[in-house]
BATI-909583 format. One record per atom (N, C-alpha, C, CB): x, y, z. Coordinates in steps of 0.001 Angstrom, whole numbers, plus 500000, padded with zeros to 6 digits. Glycine has a CB too. Layout:
! BATI-909583
XYZ;...
This chain:
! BATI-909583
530036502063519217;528694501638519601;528650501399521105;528275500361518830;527420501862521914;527488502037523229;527438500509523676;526338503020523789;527845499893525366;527704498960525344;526774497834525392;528168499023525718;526728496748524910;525026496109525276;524276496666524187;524178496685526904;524603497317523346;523613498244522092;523854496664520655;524851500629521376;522612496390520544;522313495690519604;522071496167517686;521231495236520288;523445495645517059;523620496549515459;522103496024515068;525235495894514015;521757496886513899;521060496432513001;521670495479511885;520536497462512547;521446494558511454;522071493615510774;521324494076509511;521951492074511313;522305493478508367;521219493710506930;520893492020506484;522255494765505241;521689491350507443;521067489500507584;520888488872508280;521508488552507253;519115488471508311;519528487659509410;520009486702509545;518953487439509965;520664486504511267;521425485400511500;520251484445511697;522489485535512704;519317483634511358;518784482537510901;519251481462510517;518269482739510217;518909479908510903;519453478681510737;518671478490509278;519161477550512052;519365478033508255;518720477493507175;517663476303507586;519804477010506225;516308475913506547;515183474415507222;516307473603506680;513144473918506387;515653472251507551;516676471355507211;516350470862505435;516603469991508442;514979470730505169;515039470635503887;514366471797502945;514517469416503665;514822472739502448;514139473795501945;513182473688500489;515197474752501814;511962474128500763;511180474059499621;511455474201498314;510440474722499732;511155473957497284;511853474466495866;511366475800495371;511558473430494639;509937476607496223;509145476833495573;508733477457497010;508493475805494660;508064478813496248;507590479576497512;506168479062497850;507560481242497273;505480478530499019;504097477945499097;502698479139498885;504051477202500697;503244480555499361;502248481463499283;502465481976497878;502285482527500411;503036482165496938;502954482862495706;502102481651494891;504567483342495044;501173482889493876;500374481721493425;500837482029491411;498219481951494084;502370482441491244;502960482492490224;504431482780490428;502322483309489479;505327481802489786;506463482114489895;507255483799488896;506969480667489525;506334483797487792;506678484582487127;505773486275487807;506396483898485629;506841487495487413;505509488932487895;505050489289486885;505947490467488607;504119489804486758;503561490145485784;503071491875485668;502550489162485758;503992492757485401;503829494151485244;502891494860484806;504534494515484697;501951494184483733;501357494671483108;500781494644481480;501804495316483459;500470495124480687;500255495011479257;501077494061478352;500419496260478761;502246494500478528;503853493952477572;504817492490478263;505280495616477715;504879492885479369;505678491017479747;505409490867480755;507342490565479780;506111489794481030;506613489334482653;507757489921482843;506886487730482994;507533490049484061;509070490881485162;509900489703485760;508449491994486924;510734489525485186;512036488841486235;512921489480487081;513026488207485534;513300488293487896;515076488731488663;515385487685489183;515316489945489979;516796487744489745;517069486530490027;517077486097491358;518091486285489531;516503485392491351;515137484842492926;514448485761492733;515515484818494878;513574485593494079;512395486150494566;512863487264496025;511314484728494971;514196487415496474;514175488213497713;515245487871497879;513261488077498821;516074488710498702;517363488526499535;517486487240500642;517524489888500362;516359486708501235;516422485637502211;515617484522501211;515634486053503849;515941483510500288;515113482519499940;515540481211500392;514937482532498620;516783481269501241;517043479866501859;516043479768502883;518533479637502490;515801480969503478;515502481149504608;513810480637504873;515882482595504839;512902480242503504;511884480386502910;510925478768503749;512313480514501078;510105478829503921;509289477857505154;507748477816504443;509226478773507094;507986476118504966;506049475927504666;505162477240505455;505286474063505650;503537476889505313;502984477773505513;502764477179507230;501835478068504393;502644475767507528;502370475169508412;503529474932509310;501779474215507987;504882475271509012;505801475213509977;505923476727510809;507136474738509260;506546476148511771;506282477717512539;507891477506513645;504156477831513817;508526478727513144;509969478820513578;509787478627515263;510747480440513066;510653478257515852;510389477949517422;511231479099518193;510976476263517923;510486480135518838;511022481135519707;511939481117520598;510303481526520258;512968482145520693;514259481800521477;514468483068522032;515571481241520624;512838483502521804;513099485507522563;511528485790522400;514412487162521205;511210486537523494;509777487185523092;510018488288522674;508732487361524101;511107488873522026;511008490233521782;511092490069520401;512024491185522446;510062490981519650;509687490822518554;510563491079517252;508717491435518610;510337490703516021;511614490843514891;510405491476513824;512663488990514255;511182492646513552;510928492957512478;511838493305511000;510342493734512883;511215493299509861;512026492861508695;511735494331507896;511441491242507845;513045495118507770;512687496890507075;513342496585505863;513504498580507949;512431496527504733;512977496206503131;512571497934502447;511766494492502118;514374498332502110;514114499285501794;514298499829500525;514472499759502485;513569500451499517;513504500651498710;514093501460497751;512879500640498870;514671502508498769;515223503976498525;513870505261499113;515582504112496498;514276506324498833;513203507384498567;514155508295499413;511415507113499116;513515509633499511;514103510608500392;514917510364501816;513062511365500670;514137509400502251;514468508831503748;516234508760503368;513514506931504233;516945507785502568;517849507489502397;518893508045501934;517664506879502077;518606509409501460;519077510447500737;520411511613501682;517561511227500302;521573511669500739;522676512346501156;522998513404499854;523899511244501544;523830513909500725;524549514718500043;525546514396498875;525097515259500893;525302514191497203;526111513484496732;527189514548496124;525444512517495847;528534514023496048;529498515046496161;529772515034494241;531039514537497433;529742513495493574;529608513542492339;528308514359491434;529673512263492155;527445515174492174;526195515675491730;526189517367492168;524923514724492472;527598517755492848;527292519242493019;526959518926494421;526051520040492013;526990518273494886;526199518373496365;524537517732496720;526076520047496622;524077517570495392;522568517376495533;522432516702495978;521780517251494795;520864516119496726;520829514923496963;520741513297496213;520109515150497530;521452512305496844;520798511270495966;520428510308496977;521729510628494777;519976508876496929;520032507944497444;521431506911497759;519168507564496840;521681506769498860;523152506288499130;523075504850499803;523990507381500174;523373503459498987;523512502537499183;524280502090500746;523966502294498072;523762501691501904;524343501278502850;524471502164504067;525386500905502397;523772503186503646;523897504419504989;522685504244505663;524002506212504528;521569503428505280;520470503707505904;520672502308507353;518992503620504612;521588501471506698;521782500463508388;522862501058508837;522158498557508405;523779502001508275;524547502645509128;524196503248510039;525130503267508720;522967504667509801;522287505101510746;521663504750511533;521846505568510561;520807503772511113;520213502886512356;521057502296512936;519292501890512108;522136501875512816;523053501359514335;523182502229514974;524467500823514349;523270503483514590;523875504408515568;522512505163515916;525198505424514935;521490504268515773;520143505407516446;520203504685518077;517981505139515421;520316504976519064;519896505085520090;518425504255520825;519909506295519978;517275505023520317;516253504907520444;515879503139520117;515723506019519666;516635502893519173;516151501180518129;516720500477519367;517234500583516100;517771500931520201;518319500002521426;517803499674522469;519240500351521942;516495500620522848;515530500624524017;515510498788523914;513742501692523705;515124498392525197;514593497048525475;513116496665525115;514745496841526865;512146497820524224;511098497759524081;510758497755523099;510652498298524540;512089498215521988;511805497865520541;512566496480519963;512282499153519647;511488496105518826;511658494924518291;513358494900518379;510903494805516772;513700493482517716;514530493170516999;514680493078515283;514648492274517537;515913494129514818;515538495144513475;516082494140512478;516407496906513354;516216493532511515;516762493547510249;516532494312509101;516641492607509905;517385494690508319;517431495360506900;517542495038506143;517959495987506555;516958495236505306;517518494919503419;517466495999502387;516486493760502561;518361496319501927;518572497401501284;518501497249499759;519748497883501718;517509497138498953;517210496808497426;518381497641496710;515529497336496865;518880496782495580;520453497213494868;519481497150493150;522330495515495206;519848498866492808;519822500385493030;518913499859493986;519385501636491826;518724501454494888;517826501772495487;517097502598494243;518228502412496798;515783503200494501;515045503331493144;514429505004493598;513601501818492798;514241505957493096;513409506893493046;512038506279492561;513960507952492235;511074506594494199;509501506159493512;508784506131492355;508714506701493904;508685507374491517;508464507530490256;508833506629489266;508892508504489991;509512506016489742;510285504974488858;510087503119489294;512053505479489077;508841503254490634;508286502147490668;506954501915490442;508542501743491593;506812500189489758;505582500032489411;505423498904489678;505222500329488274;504553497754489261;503815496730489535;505460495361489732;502405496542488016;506130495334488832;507359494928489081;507705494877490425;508180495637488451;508067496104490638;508983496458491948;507866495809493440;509304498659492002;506781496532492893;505358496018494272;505311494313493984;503119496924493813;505440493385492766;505406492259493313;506739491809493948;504940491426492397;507883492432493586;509089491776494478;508842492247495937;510711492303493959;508461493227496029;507962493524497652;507177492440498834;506873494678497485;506167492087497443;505261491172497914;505875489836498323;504266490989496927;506470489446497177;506766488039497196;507953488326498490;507355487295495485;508986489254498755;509786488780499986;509380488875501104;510836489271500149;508513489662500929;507589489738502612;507020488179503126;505821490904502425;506316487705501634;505992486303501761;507332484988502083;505247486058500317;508224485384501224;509538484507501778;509776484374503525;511005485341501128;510001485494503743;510036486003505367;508798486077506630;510422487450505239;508071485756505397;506784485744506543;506579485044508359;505710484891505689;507124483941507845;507099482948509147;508414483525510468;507575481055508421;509039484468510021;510548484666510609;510411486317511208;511977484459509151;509368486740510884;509453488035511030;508013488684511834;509728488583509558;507767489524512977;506226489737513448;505909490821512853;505892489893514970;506749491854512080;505872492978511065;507358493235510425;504838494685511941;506807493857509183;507241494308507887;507033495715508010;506505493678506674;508186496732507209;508505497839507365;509146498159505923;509300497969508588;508335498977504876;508495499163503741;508908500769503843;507288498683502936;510436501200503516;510657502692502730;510748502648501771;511587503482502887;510106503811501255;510078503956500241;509554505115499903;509689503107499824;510241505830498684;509626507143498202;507851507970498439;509821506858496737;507937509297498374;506682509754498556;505970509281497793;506507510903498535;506236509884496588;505077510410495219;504215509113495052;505972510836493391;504971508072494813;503709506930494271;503626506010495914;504422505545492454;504146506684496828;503471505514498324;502167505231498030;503346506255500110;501428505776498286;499658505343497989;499628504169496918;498601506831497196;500306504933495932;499785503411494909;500678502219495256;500026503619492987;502046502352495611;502798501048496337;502007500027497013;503734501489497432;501318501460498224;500949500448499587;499599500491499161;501252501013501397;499046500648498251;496984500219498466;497293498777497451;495211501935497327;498799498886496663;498892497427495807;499275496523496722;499967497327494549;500090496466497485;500253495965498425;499270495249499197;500710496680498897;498204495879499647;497074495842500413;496587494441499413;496047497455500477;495755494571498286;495457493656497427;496030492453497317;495521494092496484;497670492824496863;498536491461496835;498599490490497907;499860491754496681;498820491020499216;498528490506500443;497271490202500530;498851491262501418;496816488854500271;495553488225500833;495459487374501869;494987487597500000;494694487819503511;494791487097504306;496403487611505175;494578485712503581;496706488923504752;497757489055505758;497544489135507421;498389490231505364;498112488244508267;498130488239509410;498983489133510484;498279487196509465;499669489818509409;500836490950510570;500928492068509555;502874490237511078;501577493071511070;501864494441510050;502715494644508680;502541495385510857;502368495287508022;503374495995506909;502996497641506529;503240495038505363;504078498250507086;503749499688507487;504669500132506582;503927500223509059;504239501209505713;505087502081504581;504977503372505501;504309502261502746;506753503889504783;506976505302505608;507705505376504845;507371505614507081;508266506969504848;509188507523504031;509691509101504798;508440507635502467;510090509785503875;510367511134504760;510476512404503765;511902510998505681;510056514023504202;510138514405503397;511297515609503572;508955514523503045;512470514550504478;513409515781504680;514502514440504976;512981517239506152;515803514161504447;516630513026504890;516784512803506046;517723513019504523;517104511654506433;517604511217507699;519022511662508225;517584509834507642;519826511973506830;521367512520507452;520972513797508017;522739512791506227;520181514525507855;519814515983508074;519518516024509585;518486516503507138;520184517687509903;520054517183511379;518391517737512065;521557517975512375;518175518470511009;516519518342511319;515728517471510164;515763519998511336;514975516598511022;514254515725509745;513346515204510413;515062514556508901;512202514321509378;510894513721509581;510880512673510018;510188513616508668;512049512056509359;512964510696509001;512593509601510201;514864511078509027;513316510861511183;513774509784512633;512520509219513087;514520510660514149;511167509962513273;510492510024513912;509306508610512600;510272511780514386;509374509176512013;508712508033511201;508975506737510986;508664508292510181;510455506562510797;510830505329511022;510810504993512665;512193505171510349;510796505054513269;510583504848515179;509362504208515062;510396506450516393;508444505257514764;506975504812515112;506613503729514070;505847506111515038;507034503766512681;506933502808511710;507508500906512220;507926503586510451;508446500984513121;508593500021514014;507854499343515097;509331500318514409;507464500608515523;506608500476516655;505174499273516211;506070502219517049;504531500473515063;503617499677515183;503590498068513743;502332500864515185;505074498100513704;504934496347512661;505370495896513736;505989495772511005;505736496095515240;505762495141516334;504590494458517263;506492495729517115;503629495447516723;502218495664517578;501353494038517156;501127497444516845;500567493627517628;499662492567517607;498143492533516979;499583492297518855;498166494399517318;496315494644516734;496463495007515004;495308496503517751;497856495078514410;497527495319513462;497493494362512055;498085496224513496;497017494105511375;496911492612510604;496829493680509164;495163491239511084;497704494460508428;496990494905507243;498461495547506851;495448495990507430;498162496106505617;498992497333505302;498838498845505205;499339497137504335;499798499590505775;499345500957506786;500453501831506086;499562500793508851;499904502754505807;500931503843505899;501318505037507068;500626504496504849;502131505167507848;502502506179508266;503415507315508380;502428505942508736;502910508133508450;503464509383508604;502730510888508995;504026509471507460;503841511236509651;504201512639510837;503823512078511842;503401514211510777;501924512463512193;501640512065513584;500168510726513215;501104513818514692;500312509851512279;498879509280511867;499521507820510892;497745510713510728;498719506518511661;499147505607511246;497518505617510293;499763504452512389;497712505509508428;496500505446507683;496643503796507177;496432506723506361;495485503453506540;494870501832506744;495649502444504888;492418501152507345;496182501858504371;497120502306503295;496347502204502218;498417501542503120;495041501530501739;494377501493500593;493157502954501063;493695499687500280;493506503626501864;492399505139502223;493349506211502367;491353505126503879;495300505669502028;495782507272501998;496025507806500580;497242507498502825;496268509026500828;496786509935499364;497415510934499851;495629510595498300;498210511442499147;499451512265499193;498675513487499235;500587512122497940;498830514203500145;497994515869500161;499229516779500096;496923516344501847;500144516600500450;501540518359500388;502240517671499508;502880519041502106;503188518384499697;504329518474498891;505567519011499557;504020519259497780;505427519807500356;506229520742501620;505608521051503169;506403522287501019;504682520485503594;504717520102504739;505443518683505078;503474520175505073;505088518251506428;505320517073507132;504321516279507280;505769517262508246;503324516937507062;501949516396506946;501333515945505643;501121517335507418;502193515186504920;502395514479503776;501327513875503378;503326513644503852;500901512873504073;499560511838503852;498422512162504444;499729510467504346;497409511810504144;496162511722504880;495098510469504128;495454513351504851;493898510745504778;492973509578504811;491653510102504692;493089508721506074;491602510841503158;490015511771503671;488390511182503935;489673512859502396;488644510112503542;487198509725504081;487388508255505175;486059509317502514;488283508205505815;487986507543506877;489546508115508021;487769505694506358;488995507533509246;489735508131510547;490957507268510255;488942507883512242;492060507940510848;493508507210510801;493477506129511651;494737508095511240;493966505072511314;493827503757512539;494462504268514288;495111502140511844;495597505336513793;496027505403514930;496468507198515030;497218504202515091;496489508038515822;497168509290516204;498005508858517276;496222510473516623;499472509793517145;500266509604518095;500744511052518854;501344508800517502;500735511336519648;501114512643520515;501829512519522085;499685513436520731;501218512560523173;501697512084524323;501845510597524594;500969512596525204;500629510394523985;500127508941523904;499774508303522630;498984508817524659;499863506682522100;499619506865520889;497680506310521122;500896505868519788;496858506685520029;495256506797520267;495076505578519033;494355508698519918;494834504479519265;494528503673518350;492586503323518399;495613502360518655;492186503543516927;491112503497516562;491059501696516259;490906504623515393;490946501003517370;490964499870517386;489896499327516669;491073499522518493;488702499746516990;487723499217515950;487586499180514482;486810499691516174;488779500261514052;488906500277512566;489785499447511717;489228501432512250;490584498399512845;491654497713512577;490885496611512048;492637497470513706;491031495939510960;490746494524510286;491220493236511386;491742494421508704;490108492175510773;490049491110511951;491166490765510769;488442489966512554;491675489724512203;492626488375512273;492140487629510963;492367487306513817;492986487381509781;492449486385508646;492379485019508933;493252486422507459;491111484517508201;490763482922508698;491693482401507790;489067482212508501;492199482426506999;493059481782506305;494485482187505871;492450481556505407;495546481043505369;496598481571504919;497277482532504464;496717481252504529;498129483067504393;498869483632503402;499095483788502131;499496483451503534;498377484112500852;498500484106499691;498824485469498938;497470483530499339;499644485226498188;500429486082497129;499840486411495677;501715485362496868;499222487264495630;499030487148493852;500270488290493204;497023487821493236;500762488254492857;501769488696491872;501448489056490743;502600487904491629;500363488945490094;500120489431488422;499025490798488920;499101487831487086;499728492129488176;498969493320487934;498474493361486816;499576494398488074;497739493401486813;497104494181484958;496815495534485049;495397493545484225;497893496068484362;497862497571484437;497324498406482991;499439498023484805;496647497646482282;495833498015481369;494380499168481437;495528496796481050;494663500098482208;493537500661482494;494290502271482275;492830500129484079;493325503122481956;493522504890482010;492666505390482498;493609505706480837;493477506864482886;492319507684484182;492361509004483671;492881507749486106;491411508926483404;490897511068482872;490290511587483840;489565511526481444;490527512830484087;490104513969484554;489305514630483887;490918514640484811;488085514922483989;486972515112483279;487171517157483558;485355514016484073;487372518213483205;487239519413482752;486474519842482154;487882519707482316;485543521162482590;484794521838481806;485125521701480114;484919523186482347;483830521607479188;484389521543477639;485536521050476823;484500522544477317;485897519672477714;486716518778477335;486222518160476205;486997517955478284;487017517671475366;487054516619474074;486887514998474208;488467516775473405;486064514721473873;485922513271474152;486381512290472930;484399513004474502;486775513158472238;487560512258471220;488293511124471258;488301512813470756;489277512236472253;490570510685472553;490279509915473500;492184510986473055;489433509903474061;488443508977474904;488023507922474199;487208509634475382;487012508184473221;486485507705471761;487955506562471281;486229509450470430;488652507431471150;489673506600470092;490358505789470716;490684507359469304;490217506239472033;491434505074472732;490123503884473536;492894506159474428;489095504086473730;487992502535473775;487856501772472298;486083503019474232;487906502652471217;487343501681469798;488700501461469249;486160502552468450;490101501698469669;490897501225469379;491207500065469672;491459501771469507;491391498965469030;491887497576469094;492913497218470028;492356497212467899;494025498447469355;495398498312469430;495630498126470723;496147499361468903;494756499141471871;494856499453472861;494924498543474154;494116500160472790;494032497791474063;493300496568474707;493136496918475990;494018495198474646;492277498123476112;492541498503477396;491242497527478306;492463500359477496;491426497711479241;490567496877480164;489517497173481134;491277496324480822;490067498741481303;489255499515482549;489767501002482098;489800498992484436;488350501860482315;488582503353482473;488084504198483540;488133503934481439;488670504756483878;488517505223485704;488459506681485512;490065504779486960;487220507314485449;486710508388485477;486866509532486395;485780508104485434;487418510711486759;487156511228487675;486340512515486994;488340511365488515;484919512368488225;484022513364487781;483922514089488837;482765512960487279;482619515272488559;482761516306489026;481541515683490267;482584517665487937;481795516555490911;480842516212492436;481000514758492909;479016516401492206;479298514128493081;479256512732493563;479131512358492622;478430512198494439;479183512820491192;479664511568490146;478915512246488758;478916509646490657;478960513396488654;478402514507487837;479351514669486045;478656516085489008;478772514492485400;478922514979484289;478258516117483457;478867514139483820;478542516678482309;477731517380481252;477215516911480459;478163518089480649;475218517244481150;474266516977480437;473968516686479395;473846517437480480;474273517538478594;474239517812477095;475377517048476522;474362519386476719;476539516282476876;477242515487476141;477026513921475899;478316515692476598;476187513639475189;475277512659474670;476485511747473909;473949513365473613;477371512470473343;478279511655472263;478948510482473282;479657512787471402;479166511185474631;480245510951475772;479657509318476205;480149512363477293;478033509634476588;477591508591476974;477198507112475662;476422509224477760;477702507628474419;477630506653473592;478883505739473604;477358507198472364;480347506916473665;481676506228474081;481251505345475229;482907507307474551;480720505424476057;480699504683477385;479893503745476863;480170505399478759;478762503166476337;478117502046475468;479155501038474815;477275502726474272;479603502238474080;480813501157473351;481764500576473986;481632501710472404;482294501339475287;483479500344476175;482312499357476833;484654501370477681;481361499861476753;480598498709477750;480381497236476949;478888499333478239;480134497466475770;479956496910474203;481821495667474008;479918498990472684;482628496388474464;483919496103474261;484607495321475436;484568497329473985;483410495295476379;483751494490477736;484928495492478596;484505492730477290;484836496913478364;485950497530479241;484882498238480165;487190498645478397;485701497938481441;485039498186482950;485371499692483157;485778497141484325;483903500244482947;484197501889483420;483983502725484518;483658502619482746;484656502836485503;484305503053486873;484487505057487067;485584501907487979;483508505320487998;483447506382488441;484217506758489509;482431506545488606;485366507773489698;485738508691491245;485064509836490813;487576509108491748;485921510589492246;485119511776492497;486281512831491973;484552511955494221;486135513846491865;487283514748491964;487343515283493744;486998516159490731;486451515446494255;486686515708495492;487201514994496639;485850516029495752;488383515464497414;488847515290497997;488408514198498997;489079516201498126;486676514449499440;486371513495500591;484811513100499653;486254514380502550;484406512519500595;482887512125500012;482303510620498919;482602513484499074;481648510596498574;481390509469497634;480920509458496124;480511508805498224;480994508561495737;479755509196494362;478946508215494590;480190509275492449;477714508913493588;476432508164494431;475859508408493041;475526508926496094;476127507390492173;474950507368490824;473798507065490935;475144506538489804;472655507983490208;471696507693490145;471158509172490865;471509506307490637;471965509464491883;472012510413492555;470926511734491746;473592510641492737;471266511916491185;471346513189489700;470809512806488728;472735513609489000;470366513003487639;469977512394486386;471143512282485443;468873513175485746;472127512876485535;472810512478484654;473835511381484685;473215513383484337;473687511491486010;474520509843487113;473694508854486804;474507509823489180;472399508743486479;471436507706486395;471986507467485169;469862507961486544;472393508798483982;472424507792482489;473646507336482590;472238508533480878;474450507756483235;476043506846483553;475644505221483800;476993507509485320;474801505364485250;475003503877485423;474365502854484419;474491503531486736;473253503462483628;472458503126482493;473278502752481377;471592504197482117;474687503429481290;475775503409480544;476852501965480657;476439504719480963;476440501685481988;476990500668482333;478224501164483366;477347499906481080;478794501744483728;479418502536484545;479231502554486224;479107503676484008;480100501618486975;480337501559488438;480743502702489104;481250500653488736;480164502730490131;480491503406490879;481945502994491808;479346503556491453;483187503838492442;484022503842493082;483433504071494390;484897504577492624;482459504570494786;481777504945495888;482978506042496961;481210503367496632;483536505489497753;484341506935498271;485926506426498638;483477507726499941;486516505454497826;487862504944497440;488816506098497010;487724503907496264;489626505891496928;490534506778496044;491054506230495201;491487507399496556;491891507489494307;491899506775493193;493135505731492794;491746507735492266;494126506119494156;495353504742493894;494597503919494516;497084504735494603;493775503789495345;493346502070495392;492188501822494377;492705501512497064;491443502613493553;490889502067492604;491467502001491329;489893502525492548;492545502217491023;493333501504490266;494064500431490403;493915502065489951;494543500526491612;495545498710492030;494466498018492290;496804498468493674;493174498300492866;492022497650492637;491910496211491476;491181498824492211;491654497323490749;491340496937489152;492596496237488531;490993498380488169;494067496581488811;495051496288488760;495080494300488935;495684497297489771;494795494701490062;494539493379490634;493447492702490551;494695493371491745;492363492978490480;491356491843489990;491299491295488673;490099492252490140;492039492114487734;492213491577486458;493442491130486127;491877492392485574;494338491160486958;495728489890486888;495303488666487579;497309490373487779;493971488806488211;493752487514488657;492864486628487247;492814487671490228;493395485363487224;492897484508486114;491510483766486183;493878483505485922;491258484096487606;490369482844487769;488715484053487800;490897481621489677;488836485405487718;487805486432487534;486787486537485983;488688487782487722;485725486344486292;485160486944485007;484961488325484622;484046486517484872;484463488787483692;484880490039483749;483495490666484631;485244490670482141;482315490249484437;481294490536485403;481863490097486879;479914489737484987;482387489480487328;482732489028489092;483486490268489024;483776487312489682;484957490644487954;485751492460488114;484687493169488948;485961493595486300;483298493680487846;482608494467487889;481862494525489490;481887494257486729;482034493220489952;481128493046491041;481691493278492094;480564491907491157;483127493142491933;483770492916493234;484265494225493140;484847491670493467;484341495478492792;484488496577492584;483730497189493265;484470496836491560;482283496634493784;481854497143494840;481804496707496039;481014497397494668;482346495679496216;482492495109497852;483522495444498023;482394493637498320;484256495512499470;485153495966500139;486072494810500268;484681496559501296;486657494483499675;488462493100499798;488994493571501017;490216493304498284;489643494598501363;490534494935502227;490371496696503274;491808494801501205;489191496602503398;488562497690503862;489175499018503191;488658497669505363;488895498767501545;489336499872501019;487927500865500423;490429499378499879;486889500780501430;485456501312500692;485007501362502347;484350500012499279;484254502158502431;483001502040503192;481665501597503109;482808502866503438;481579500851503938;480191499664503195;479224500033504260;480503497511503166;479548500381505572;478562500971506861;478807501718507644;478162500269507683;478239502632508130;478667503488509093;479163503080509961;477980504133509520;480056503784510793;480800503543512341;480776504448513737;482248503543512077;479940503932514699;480014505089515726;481404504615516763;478322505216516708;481818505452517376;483076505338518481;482255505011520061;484129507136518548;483188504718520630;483043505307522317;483954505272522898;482234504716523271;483447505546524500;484905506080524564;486088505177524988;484928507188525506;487553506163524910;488783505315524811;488747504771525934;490088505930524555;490123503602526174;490573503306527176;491913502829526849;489769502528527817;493187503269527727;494280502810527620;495051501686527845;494614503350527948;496079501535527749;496328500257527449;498281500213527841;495714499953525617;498927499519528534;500452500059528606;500752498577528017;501279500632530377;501503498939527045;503019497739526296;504067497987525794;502855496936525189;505194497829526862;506399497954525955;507141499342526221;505929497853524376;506257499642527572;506859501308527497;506019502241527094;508004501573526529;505201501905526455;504342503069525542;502533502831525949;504682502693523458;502178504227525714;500270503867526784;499833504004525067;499147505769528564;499205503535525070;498317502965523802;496458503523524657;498691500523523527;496432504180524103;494662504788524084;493804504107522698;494619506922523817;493263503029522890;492339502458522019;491213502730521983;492274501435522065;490597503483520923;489080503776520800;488006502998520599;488889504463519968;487956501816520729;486797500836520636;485127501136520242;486800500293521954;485659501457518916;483894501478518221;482716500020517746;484124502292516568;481511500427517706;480897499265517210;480055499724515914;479993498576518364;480387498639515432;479164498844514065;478094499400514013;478610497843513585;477176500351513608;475391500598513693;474580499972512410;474970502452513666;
């Protein structure tokens, strides 16, 4: 290691409080709650829980250079060559703070100060769900007071739904938490890797950002407006109906006006998902049967059904039976919400006549969400206890975490900005 080059640690060196809480102050349940069937345990809540602080104490600075906390999950990013597998790739426990000591770039005098935590397995995404997103939650909250942004890897396929749950669980977050991943390893000597995790630092060091973000290639997205578009590009994510908070190229271009204000209040944790909800894809001369059977089924107890229709919120006319199923979930107290199938745009019931007998049906509109945040949406307003099922319905159309568009936005023009080494071009829009 070169000299004066600062390791990445996977602990921090942190003084224990002198008297430590019993009990985390921001979680508002000790137990997680996954979904339909149980509670999720483990033992604690996070790798740092000594380390764990009122909401009102505030650690006393011994550096202005900022700390950030990278809790990693597994996913491609972490991925080697495994020699027990033929060569394939897998996820490899302990190589990902290996590499970062030996990155170069993390040593600049302008990037934070790094810690790691490396989750034991590391997990293939596909294989995370509401479980895994409240342990996320709750250690970010452990670490909160000790750390100026959060840095989540983690697999492609389900990022969107990770980080728009995320978004929810975090109420009142005051600093970054930026998800990245890669779609080529970091051991590789060409990869996505390097460059995503860099900038994924960059900006959980930054000050303008208060939310949870996903980035990747060249575009920091507000994480409850991305979705997975390739599969084999680098250009992995996008944000189709709203602008990326930030583009990075010579310079990085931050859409400052799109960044969420500073929260008036605390830090709070909700931890219970209710993942009781299903999502159909509505197809020409589809069967509405098992639609039918799975609302008047008992067994089911489902809670919410999340529609994706055709256009701004279009169905077939002539299927009369369809709009009686929708009576009966309405009848059954299950919340039936409309997406779009299209990529960008909104739905707009009422729009059409046959959108009018939807909403007549009882049937919300998603307006121009997607569909992993209108499921962790719903996820989350119905693990919360203190919701009726009409407040669900209501709050399904206001915007929690600027995961909807509620008003238009005009720009003007940029102006730059130098910190840290790096020119920051902020676009400063105002409301109309």
């Amino acid at each position: 290691m070169p000299k004066n080059a600062r390791p990445v640690s996977s602990t921090p060196p942190l003084p224990p409080p002198t008297s430590p809480p019993t009990s985390s102050p921001t979680s508002e349940s000790e137990d997680v709650y996954p979904g339909a069937i149980s509670r999720c345990q483990w033992e604690g809540a996070g790798p740092f829980d000594s380390y764990n602080l009122p909401q009102h104490t505030y650690l006393p600075s011994h550096s202005r250079k900022k700390r950030v906390l990278v809790l990693c999950t597994g996913g491609t990013l972490t991925m080697a060559p495994d020699s027990t597998k033929d060569g394939g790739l897998a996820p490899v426990e302990g190589a990902l703070t290996e590499w970062m000591s030996n990155m170069r770039e993390l040593q600049q005098d302008e990037m934070p100060e790094i810690k790691v935590h490396e989750y034991s397995p590391l997990l293939d995404s596909s294989d995370m769900g509401p479980c895994d997103w409240a342990r996320i939650a709750v250690d970010i909250s452990k670490n909160y007071l000790y750390f100026d942004g959060f840095v989540v890897l983690t697999g492609t396929d389900t990022m969107a739904y990770t980080a728009s749950a995320l978004s929810f669980m975090l109420e009142n977050l005051g600093k970054p938490v930026i998800f990245t991943g890669s779609q080529i390893p970091l051991c590789e000597a060409y990869n996505d890797a390097r460059r995503n995790l860099i900038m994924s630092l960059i900006f959980a060091s930054r000050d303008t950002v208060n939310e949870v973000g996903v980035f990747f290639h060249d575009r920091l997205l507000r994480a409850n407006r991305s979705t997975k578009i390739n599969t084999d590009r680098l250009l992995a994510f996008d944000s189709p109906n709203m602008e990326p908070l930030a583009n990075i190229g010579i310079t990085i271009d931050e859409n400052e006006h799109l960044f969420l204000p500073q929260p008036k209040g605390r830090l709070r944790v909700h931890s219970e998902m209710d993942t009781r909800l299903m999502t159909v894809r509505l197809v020409p001369g589809f069967d509405d049967s098992v639609i039918k059977y799975a609302v008047e089924n008992p067994d089911t107890n489902m809670k919410a059904l999340v529609l994706q229709l055709y256009g701004a919120g279009n169905m077939p006319s002539n299927k009369s039976s369809f709009i009686q199923v929708l009576e009966a979930a309405r009848e059954r107290e299950i919340l039936v919400v409309a997406t779009t199938q299209c990529l960008t745009g909104s739905v707009m019931l009422g729009h059409y006549a046959v959108g009018h007998a939807l909403k007549e049906a009882g049937v919300v509109s998603a307006y121009d969400m997607t569909v992993e945040a209108t499921c962790c949406k719903l996820a989350y307003l119905f693990g919360r206890e203190d919701l009726t099922p009409y407040e669900v319905k209501r709050l399904m159309g206001v915007s929690l975490r600027g995961e909807m568009t509620t008003n238009s936005q005009s720009s003007s023009p940029p102006f730059t900005e130098k910190i840290a080494g790096m020119t920051f071009t902020q676009n400063r829009g105002r409301k109309v």
